[in-house]
C-alpha positions in Angstrom: 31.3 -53.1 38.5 27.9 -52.2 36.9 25.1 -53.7 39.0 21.3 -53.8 38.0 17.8 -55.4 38.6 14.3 -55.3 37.9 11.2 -56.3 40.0 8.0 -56.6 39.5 5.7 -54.4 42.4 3.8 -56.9 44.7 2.8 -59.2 41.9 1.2 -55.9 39.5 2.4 -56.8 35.8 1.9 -53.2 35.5 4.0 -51.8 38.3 8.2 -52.2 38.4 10.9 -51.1 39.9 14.5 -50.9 38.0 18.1 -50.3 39.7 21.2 -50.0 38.1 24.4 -48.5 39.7 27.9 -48.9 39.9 30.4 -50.0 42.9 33.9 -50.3 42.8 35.7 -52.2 45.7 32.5 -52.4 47.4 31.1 -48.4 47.7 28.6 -47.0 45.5 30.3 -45.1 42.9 27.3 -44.0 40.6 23.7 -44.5 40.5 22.3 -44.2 37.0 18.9 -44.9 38.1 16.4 -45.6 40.7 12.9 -45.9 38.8 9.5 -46.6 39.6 7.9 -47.4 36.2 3.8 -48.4 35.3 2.6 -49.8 31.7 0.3 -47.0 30.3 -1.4 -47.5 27.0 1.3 -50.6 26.6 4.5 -48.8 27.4 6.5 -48.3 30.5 6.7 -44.9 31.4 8.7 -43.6 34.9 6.8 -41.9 37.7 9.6 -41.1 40.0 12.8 -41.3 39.0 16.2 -41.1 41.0 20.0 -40.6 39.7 23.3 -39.0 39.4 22.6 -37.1 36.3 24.1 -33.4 36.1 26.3 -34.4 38.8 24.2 -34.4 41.8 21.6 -37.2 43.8 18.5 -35.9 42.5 14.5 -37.3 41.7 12.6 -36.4 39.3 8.8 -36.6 39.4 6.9 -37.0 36.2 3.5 -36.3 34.9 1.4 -39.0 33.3 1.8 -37.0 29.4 5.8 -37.8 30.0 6.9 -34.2 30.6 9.1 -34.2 34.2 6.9 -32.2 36.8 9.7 -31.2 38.8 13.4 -31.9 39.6 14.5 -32.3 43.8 18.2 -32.0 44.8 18.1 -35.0 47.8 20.9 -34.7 50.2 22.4 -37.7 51.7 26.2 -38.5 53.5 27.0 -41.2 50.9 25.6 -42.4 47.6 25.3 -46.0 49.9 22.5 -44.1 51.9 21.4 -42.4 48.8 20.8 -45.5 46.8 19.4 -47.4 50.3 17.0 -44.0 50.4 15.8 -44.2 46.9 15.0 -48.0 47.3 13.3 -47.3 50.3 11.3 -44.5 49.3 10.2 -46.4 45.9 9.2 -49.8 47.5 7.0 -48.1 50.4 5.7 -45.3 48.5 4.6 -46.8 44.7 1.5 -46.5 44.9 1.3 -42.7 46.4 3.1 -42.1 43.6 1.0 -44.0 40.8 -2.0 -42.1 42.0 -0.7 -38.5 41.9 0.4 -39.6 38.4 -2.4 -41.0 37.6 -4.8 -38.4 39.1 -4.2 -34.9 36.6 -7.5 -35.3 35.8 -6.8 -36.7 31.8 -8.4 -39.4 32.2 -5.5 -42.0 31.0 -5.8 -45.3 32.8 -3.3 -47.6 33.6 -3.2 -50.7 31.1 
């Protein structure tokens, strides 16, 4: 069963948080992604990004000009914990992660 949700961060209109995963008979089966998305120049754009992709739990990291900035492997016991991690991390951490983004010096703002 494909699950997914988006949420708005703490009321920003520019700040969101999108979840979409897969269970079957109640365990986490897939996680297609974990994002942490801001509006810049009118689009959304990720900032961190966690998923499955190539085969392993991994997050990406991305630079304000779109290009990824570096790929982690993230170890966990179960994709439950992994997706409960990646939740975790992107809730508490948002704005930590919209200023390193944010701060490579190019002078984009967030709009």
């Amino acid at each position: 069963m494909e699950k997914q949700f988006l949420d708005y961060l703490e009321n920003s209109l520019n700040d969101r948080f999108r979840c979409e995963f897969e269970t079957h008979k109640g365990k986490v089966t897939q996680i297609s992604v974990v994002q942490y998305e801001t509006r810049l120049r009118g689009r959304w754009v990720p900032v961190v990004r966690y998923d499955t992709a190539h085969g392993f739990f991994h997050r990406d990291i991305y630079f304000s000009r779109g290009r990824r900035r570096f790929k982690e492997i993230v170890h966990h016991p179960s994709l439950e914990e992994a997706l409960t991690s990646a939740i975790r991390d992107l809730r508490q951490n948002w704005r930590k992660y919209k200023t390193a983004f944010l701060g490579e010096g190019n002078g984009e703002e967030n709009v």
